[in-house]
N, C-alpha and C positions, 0 to 999 in steps of 0.2 A: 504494500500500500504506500502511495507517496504521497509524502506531507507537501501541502500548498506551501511552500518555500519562496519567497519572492528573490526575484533576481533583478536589481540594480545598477545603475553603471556610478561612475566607470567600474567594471568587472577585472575582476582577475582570476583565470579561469586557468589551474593546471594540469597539464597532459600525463599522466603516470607512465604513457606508453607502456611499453613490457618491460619495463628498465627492474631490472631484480633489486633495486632498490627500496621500490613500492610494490611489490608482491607482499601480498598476504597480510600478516601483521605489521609488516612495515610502513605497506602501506596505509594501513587505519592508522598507524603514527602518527606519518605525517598528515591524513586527514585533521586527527586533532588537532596539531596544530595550527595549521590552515583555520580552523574553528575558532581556536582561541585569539589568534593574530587578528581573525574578520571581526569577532566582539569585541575586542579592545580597542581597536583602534576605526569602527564603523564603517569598513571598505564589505564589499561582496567579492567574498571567496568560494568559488567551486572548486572543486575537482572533481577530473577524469579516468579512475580506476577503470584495473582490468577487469575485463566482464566477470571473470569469477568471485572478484571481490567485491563486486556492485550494495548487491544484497548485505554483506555485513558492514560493509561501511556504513551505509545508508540508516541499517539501526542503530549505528554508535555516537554518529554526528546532525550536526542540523542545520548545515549549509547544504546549498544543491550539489548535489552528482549528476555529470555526466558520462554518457558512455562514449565510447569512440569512434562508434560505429553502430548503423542498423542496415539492413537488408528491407525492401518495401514489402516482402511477402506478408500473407494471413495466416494467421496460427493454420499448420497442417501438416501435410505432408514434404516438408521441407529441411531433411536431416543437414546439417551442419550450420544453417543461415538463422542470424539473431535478427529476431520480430522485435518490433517499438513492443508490442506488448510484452515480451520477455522484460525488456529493461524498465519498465516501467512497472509489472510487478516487483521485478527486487529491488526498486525504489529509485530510481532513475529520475531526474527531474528534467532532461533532457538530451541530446546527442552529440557530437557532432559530427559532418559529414565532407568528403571528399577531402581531406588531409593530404596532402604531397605522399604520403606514405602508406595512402588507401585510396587513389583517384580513382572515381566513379565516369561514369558518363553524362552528360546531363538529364537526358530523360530516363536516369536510374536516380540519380539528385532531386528530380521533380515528383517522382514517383514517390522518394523516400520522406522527404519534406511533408508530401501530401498526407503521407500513412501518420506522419508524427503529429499534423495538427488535428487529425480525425484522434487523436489521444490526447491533445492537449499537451503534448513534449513539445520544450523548447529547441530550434537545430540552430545551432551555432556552425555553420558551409564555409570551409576553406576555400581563397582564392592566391594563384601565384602572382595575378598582376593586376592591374586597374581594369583592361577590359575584362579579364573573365569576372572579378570582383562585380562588376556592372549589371552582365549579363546576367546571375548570378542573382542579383538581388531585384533583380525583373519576379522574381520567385516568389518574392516576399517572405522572406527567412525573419526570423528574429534577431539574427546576426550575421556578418560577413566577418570572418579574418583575412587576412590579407598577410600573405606569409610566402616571400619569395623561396620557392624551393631551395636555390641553392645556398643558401644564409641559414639553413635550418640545421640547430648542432655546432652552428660554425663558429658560436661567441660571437660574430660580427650582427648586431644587429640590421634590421630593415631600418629601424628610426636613425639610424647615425652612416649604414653604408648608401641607402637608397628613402631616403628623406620623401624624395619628390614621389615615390609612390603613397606611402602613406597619406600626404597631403591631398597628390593628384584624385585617389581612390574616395577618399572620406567625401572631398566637394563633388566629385561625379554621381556618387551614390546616395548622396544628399538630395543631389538636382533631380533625380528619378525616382527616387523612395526615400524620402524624408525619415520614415517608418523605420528603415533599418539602422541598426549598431554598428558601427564600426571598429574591430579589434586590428591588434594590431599583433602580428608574430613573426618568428623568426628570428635567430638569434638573442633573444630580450636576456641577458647576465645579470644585470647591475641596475643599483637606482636612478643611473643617469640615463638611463635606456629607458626606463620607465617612463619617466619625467618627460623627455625629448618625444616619446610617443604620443603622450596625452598633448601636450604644447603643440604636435602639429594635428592634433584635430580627432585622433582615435578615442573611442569611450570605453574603450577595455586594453588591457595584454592576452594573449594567448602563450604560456611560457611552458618547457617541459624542463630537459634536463639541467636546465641553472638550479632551479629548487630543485627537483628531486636526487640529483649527486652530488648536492650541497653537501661539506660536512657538517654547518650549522643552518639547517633551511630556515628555522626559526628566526632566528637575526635577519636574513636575509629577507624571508618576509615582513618581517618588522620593515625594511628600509622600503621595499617594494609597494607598503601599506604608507607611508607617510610622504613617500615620489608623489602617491599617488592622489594625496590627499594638498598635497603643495602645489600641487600643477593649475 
């Protein structure tokens, strides 16, 4: 069952990928703390656990979860492929969709989107550049990130290697749906990446392995929550 969880900008929404750092207990770890960093200091913190930790995270904390992925199918005969409604019973508060590291097509995007809002999941849809970020939000997503593939992992962020997407993306996507979010990803390390993100116009981060191979994610999110709040 999932709790009506409200989701906020600007967002900080982190990726667990399959990084064995966030597996299992570890990961509800750093859930917590993600938890404890969003109430102290009044930012919105999700995270993006592996699907088999969805479900116990979700009863230990009370920020949103999302997953990483969904498949458009209906509950049935479809061995391997995760339904919105799977993640949404183990407590999913919403998705996200076409990551550089799980590119969909877009009438599998459209399809997936549509299955999420027939459930009331929020989809936060990856884009690599301004036009497909654009096209993208023709869809009416709840969110766009915007996450140059090859900057992803790389420490270099999008907000300090390639500025003018950021910018370019936010006011195009504005011009066309007003409605949607704009995140910002890709490379995001540090408080000055944050900052520099929110400053050229983005309402969230989309961050993975800075927080979760932190050796103190806690501090880090600490500075990540107070960029975020200065900007």
């Amino acid at each position: 069952m999932v709790i009506n969880m409200r989701v906020f900008y600007p967002l900080l929404l982190i990726n667990f990928k399959t990084y064995i750092e966030a597996l299992g207990d570890r990961g509800l770890n750093l859930a917590k703390i993600a938890e404890k960093i969003s109430l102290e200091y009044g930012v919105c913190i999700a995270v993006a656990p592996q699907f088999v930790d969805i479900k116990m995270i979700a009863e230990e904390v009370s920020i949103p979860i999302f997953a990483q992925h969904i498949d458009p199918y209906m509950p049935g005969a479809y061995t391997g492929h995760i339904t919105p409604e799977s993640i949404k019973e183990a407590g999913a508060h919403g998705t996200l969709l076409n990551h550089s590291e799980r590119r969909l097509r877009v009438d599998e995007i459209e399809l997936s989107l549509n299955r999420c809002k027939e459930l009331n999941l929020i989809c936060c849809i990856c884009a690599g550049n301004t036009p497909i970020a654009i096209s993208l939000s023709m869809l009416n997503p709840e969110m766009v990130a915007v996450e140059p593939p090859e900057l992803i992992g790389s420490g270099i962020s999008v907000s300090k290697a390639k500025p003018e997407i950021v910018k370019s993306s936010v006011e195009a996507i504005k011009r066309i749906n007003p409605s949607v979010h704009v995140l910002c990803g890709a490379g995001i390390s540090d408080d000055v990446d944050v900052r520099k993100a929110i400053e050229l116009g983005s309402e969230g981060i989309l961050v993975a392995s800075s927080i979760v191979k932190s050796k103190d994610p806690e501090k880090l999110l600490q500075k990540f929550a107070k960029a975020m709040l200065s900007s």
